[in-house]
N, C-alpha and C positions, 0 to 999 in steps of 0.2 A: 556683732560677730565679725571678725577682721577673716581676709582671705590670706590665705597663707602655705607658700611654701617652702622647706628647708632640706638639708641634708640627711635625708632620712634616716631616722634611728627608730628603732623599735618605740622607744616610748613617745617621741613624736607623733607618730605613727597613730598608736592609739589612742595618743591624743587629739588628734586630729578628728577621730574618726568620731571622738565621740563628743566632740563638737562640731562636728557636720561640717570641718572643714574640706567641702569636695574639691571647689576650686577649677581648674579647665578640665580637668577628668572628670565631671560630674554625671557625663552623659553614658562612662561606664561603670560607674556607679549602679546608675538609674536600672540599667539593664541586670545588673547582678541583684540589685532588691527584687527586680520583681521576679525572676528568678527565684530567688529564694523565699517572697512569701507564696508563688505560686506551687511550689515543691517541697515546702518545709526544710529548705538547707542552709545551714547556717555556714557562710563562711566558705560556701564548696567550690565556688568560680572565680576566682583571682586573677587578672590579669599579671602576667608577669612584670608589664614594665609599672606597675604600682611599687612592687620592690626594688625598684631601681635605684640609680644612682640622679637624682635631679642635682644639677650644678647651680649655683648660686651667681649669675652676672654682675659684675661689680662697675664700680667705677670710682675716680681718683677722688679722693677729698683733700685739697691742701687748707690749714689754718695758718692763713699769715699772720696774724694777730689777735690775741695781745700774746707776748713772746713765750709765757707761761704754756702757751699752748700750741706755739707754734710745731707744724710737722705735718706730715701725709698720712691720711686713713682712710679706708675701705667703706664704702657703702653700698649697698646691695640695690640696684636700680627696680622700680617697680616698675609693675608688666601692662602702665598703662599711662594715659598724657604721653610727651613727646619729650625723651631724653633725647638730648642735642649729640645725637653719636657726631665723633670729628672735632668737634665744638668744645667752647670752654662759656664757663660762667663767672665770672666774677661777684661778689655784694657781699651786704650785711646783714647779719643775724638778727633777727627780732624776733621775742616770743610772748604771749599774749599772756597774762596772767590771768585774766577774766576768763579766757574760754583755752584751756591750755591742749586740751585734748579736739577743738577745732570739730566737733559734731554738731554743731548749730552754726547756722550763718552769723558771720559779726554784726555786731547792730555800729558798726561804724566803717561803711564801705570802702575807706582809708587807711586801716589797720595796720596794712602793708606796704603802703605806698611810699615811693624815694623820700627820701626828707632832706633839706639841705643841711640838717646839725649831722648827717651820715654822708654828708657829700653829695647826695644823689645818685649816689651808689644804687643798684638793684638791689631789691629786700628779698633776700631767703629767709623762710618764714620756718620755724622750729617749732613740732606740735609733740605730745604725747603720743603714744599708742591707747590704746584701750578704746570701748565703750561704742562702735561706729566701728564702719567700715572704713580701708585706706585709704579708697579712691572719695569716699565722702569727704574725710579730711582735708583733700589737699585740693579737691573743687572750690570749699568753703573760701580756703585761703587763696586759691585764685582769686574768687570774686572780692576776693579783700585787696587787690594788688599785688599778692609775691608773685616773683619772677618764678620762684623754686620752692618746694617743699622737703624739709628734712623730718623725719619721723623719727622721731628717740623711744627704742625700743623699751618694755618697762619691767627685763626679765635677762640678767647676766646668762646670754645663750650664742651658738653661732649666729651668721646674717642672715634673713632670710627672705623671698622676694614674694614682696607686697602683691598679690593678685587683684583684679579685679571680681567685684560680687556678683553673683550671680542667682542669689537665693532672694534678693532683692526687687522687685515688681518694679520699685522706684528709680532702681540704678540706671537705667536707659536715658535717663531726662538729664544727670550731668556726664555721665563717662561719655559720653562724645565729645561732649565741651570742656573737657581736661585737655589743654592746649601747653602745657607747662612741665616742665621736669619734675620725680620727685625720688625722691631714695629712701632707704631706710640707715639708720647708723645703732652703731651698740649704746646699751642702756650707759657703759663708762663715759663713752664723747657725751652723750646727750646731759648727764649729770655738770661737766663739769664744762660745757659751754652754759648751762644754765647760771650757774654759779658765778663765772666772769660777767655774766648779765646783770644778775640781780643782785649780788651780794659784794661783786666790787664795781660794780657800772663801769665796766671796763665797753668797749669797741671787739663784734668779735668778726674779723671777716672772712671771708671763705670764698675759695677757689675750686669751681664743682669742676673736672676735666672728663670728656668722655672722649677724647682724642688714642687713647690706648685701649679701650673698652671692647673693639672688634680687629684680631688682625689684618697686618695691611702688607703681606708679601711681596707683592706683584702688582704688573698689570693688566691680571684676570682676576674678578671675583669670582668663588665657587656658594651657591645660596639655592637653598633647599626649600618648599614650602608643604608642609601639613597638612593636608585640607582633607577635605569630604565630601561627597556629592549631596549628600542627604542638606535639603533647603526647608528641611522644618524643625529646626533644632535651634530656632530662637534669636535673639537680638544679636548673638554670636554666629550664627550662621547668615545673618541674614549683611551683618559687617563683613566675613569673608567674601558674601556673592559680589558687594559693589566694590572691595577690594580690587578682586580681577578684573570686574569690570574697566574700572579706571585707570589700573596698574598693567594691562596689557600693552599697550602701546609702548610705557617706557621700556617694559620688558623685552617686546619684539626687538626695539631699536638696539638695547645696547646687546641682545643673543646675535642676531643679524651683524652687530659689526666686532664680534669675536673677544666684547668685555664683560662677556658675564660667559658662566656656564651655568647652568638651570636645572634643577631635576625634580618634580615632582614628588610628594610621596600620600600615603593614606595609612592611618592609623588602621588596624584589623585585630581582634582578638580568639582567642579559641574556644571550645566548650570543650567541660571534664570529660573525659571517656564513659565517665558512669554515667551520664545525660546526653549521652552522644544519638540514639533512639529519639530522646523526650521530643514532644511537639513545640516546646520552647525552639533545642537547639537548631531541629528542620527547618524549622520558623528564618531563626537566625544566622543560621551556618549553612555554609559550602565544603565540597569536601568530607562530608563527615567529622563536622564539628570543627576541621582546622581553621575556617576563615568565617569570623562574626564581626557584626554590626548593631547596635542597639536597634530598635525597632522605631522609627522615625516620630511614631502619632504617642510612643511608649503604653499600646495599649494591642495587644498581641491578636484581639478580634477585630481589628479595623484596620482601613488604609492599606500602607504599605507594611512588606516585614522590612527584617534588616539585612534576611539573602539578598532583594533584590539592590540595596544600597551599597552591600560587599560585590554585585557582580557589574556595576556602573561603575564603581570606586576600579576594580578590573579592567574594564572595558578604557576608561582614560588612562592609566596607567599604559596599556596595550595603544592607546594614539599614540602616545609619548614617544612609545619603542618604533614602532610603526615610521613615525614621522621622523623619527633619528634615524633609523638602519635602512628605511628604502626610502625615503622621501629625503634625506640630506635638510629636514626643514625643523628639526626640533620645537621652534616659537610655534609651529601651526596649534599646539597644545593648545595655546593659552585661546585659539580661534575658538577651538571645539567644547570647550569649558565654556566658554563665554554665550556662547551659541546655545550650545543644550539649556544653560540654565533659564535661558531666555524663550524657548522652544518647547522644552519640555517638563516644566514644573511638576512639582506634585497638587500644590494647590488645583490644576488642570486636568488634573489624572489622564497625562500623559508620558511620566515616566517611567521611562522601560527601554526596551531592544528595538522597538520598533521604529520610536520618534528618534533614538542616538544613531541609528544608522540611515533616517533619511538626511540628521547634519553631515553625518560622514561623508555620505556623497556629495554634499553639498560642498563639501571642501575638498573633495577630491581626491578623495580616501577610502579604498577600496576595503566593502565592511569583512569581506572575505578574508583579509589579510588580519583586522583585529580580532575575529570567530577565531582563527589558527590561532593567534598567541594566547588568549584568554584560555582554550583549553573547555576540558567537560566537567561542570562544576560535581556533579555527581558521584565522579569515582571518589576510592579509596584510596589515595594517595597525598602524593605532596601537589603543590600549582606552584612551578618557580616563583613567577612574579608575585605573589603575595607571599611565599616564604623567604624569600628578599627582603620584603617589606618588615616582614616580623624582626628578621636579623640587623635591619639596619636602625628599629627602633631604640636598640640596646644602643645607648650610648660609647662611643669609641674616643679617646685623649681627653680635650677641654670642654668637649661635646655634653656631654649628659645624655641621659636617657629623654625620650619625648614623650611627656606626659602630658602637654597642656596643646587642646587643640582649639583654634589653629595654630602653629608652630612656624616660626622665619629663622634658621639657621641660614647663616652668613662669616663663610670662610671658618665652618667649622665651630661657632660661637651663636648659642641660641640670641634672639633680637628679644630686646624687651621695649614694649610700649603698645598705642595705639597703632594696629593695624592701618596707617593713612600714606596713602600715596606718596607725599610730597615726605613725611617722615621715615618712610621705606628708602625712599631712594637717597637720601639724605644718610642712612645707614649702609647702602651698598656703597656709597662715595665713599665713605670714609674705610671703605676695606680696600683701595687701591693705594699702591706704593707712591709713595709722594712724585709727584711729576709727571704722572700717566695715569692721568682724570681725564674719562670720558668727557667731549664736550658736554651732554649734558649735567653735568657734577656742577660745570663752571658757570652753567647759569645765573644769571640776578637771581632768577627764584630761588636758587639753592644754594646761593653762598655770596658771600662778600668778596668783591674783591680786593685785597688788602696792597695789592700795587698799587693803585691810584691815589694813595694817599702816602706823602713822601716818597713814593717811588718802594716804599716797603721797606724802608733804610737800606737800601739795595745801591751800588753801582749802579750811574747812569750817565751816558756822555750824549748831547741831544735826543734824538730817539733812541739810541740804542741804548736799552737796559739788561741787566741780570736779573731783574725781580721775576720771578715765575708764578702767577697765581695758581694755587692746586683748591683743593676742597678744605682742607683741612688748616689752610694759610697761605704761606707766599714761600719760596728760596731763591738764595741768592746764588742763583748759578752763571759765570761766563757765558753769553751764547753762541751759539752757530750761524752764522749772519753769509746770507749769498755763497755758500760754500766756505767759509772762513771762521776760523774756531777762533775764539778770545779764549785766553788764558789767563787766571790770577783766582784771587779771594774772591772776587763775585760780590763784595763788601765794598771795598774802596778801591780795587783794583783789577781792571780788564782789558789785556793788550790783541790785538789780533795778532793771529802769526801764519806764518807758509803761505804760497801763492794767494796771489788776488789779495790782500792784508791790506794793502795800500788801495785799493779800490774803494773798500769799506769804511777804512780808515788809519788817520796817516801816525796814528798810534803813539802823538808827543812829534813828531817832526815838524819843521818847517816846509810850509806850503804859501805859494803867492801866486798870484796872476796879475799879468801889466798889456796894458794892450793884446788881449788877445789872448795871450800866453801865459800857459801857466808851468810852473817849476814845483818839485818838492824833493822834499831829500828822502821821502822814503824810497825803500828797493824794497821788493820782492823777493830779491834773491837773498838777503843778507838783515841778518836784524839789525834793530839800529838802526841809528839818522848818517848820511852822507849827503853831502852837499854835491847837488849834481855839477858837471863839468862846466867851467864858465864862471862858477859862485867859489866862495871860501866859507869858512863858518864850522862852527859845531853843529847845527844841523837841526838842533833841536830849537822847538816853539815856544820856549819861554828860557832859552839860551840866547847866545848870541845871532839864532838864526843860521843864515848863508846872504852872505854879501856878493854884488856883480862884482867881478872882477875886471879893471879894466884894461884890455891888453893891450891899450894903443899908449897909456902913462907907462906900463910898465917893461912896454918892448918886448913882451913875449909874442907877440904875431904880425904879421904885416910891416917886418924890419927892411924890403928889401930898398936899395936906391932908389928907384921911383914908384915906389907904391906909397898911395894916401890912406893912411887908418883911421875908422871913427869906429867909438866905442858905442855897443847898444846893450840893453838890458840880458845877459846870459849869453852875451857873445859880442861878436865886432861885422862890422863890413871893412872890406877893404880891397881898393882900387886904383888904377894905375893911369901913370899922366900919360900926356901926349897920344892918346890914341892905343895903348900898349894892352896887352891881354894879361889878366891875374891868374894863376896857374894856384890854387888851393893848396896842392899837395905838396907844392915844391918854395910854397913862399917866394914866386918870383915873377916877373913881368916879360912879355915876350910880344914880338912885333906879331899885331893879325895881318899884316900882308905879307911878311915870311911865310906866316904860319897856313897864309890860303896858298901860295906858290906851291908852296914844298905840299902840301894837299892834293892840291893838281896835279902835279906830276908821279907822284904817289898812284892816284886813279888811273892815270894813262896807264902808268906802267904795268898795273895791274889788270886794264882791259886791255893789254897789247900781248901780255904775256898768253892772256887765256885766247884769244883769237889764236896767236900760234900753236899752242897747242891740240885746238880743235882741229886745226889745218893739218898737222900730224898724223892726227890720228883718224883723219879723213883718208889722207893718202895712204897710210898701212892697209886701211879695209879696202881700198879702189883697188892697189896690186895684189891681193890677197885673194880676190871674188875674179880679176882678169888672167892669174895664174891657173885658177880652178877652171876656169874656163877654156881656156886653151890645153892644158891637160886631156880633158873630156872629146874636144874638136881631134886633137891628134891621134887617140886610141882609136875611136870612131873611123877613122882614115885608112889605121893599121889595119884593121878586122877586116877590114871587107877587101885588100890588097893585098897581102901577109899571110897566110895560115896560122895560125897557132901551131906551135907542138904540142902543146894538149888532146889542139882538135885531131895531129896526125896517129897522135901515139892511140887514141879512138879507132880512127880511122883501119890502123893495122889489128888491131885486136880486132873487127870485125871479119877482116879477111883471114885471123887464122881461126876465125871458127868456122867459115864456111870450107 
């Protein structure tokens, strides 16, 4: 029995159903049989997102060879082992004629392994469909040595993605250990790479590309995750719990430093109105039948129901908001997930309101503040936050509907594979725009880096290179060096230019140093090489350079009668006989005991002048302060000798009022 999902059609559909293909929605299934042989209702509770729209994730397939078949084709990635998002694969095709449908282990544990008659190229290993499950297929052929598994579907139909089993007891022992890519391709490739194989022994090689498979806009990933609280729902829930576990941290770091944005969600479905009463849907529903949960133990007298799994799947939802809208700390989610599951299991029979709110406080989250968003599961109404949740399930553009839990939407584009740490992050890398990878993207653990080897065919002039490693490869970009932009193809050519250019580098100029001193023709101010003042030349470093010039052969300096010229590297000295002074500016020579006399007399003249002057203006202020003073002495004299007319003209007015 193969897993399997497609682009839903009516007869699919029932086709499916009646081959029990449930697939990641099997746990609402489960809920709706018993349902229905509890009540005799055939057919009466549907989940809406079953009629959805599920999208099919692809990835590139190029045929280099043999030419008959050269060209790119589509293959729909399976939902489990570790497709290389970012990543490319290269090998060859080999298909096993002895066991073609790959549901037996090979009895030759080299089946698949390099060979040198194929170069030592990686073996992509081509199996049938039929007869086994996908993920068994392409285990087998791991332990045979393919690098990759291609499934050649065995029915002219669209693509459609390979699920992991679940109806399988066994399955748990190799889908962990699916470490390898695999895809599914149409029954026509799969035919007629057969054919090149076996009927003309042709070379058939293939280039797997998952480099386009998630977009990569920007320098923020946007990545959603599906989950459920409920921890008894099997070897799939029990992957999700060490998922978080482990995937915390890298998730805190890159929320924390602004390259991811994060959002939580939880599948939820509703019960018909006609059973909106029954002891089922009270059982299962909040609301009044609007928000269910399958029943955990799937045995409706035992355990837990599935209200209380819808009102914990609430209550985290409500951290989420909580922690975004008043706390500015959205990552503390991933605290309180990790915590609860840890804290308060079901196995424990401790899950509930009790033990989620002594984590809350534990982290410092007031459980007051998640009781207000959560709401009164009782009334008759709508509960925002889980009718959000219902709305956001409906798939929107290249999204899909989400139907298989748990679910990794990334930048809009559902994740196929193994839920595993080091393959998660390895898929949110490859959703950033080339150039602006998180450091952790650039890890050894997480990529190659493809500078180091040739430089990436990249420009490179000592240490300065163009090569840029990102996740996804390497580019040849100019760089930004101590403030200084290089310019060019980033290929075979990078010049620096504007201020400080020359600092960094002298861009093709001549540069030299000789005792001491160094010269070069780059400017700063101007592009291009010129030969500084002193030299001739073109200027450039694999031109003829810049030559000294020498001024003392050629009588450009130090011409005067008695000056002596010697020439030095970027310049001249030049000095004067008999005792004489060299004047720079004027190219000439001049006696130093003129030049002290006329000095000296200079200085007197200069301290004699200001002595007079002070003396000046000494004597201004002496008769200036002796005038004021004898003024003051003479009135003094007057007054008390003299009358005033003032004082008589007083004087009379007093005697005609008497």
């Amino acid at each position: 029995m193969e897993k399997l999902y497609s682009n839903n059609n009516n007869r699919r559909r029932r086709k499916r159903r009646q081959e029990k293909q449930m697939g990641g929605f099997k746990i609402v299934l489960l809920l709706v049989m018993k349902i229905m042989i509890s009540m005799m209702v055939v057919s009466s509770w549907w989940p809406s997102a079953v009629y959805g729209s599920f999208v099919v994730e692809e990835s590139s397939l190029t045929v280099t060879s043999p030419q008959s078949l050269k060209g790119t084709y589509q293959s729909a990635i399976g939902n489990f082992g570790v497709p290389q998002y970012g990543g490319t694969l290269a090998g060859s095709v080999r298909y096993s004629k002895d066991k073609p449908k790959a549901c037996d282990p090979f009895v030759d544990p080299s089946s698949f392994k390099p060979s040198t008659s194929q170069g030592g190229r990686p073996v992509i290993a081509l199996v049938d469909r039929g007869d086994c499950y996908f993920a068994k297929k392409v285990y087998n052929a791991q332990q045979a040595g393919a690098a990759a598994v291609l499934v050649a579907d065995d029915r002219d139909e669209s693509l459609l993605t390979m699920d992991s089993p679940e109806d399988d007891s066994n399955a748990a022992q190799y889908l962990d250990n699916i470490t390898i890519p695999s895809a599914l391709i149409t029954k026509t490739l799969g035919d007629k790479v057969k054919s090149s194989l076996e009927q003309q022994g042709e070379m058939v090689n293939i280039n797997l590309d998952w480099r386009e498979s998630l977009p990569h806009p920007d320098e923020r990933v946007e990545y959603e995750f599906w989950t459920n609280s409920n921890d008894e729902c099997g070897p799939k829930c029990n992957d999700q719990i060490e998922f978080v576990k482990s995937f915390k941290g890298v998730a805190q770091i890159l929320e924390q430093g602004g390259y991811t944005l994060f959002t939580p969600h939880y599948i939820t479905w509703y019960c018909p109105k006609a059973f909106v009463d029954s002891k089922q849907c009270k059982a299962q529903c909040i609301n009044k039948g609007r928000y269910c949960a399958p029943d955990p133990e799937q045995d409706f007298n035992v355990g837990y129901d599935g209200k209380q799994v819808v009102m914990e799947n609430l209550r985290q939802l409500c951290v989420f908001d909580v922690a975004t809208n008043k706390l500015n700390k959205p990552w503390v989610w991933w605290d309180y997930v990790t915590d609860f599951q840890i804290r308060c299991p079901m196995k424990d029979k401790k899950y509930g309101p009790e033990c989620a709110e002594q984590v809350l406080t534990s982290l410092s989250i007031k459980p007051s503040d998640v009781r207000e968003c959560m709401g009164d599961p009782e009334l008759d109404q709508d509960n925002p936050i889980l009718k959000r949740e219902q709305e956001a399930q409906v798939g929107t553009g290249d999204r899909g509907d989400v139907t298989i839990l748990p679910t990794l939407v990334i930048n809009q584009r559902q994740y196929r594979g193994k839920l595993d740490k080091a393959a998660v992050i390895k898929a949110i890398c490859s959703g950033y725009k080339e150039s602006t990878d998180p450091p952790v993207c650039l890890s050894q653990s997480v990529e190659t880096n493809e500078c180091l080897t040739n430089n990436g065919g990249c420009w490179q002039k000592g240490n300065i290179t163009a090569c840029q490693d990102t996740f996804r490869g390497r580019i040849c970009v100019c760089p930004l060096l101590e403030g200084v932009q290089f310019e060019g193809d980033g290929y075979s050519n990078c010049q620096a230019t504007g201020p400080g250019r020359c600092r960094v580098d002298n861009t093709g100029c001549w540069i030299e140093t000789q005792g001491g001193l160094t010269f070069s023709a780059c400017q700063d101010s101007s592009a291009g090489c010129v030969c500084p003042e002193g030299f001739t030349g073109d200027g450039l470093i694999n031109g003829t350079g810049c030559v000294d010039v020498n001024e003392c052969s050629e009588k450009t300096k130090c011409q005067c009668p008695q000056c002596l010229c010697k020439n030095t590297w970027g310049s001249y000295d030049c000095t004067c006989s008999s005792g004489l002074l060299y004047i720079h500016e004027h190219d000439t020579c001049i006696s130093k005991k003129i030049s002290s006399s006329k000095l000296g007399w200079f200085v007197s003249l200069i301290v004699l002048v200001g002595m007079v002057s002070l003396g000046v203006i000494g004597y201004i202020i002496y008769k200036y302060r002796l005038r004021s003073y004898m003024d003051s002495e003479i009135r003094a004299i007057m007054a008390q000798y003299m009358p005033l007319d003032s004082q008589n003209e007083v004087h009379n007015h007093m005697q005609e009022d008497a």
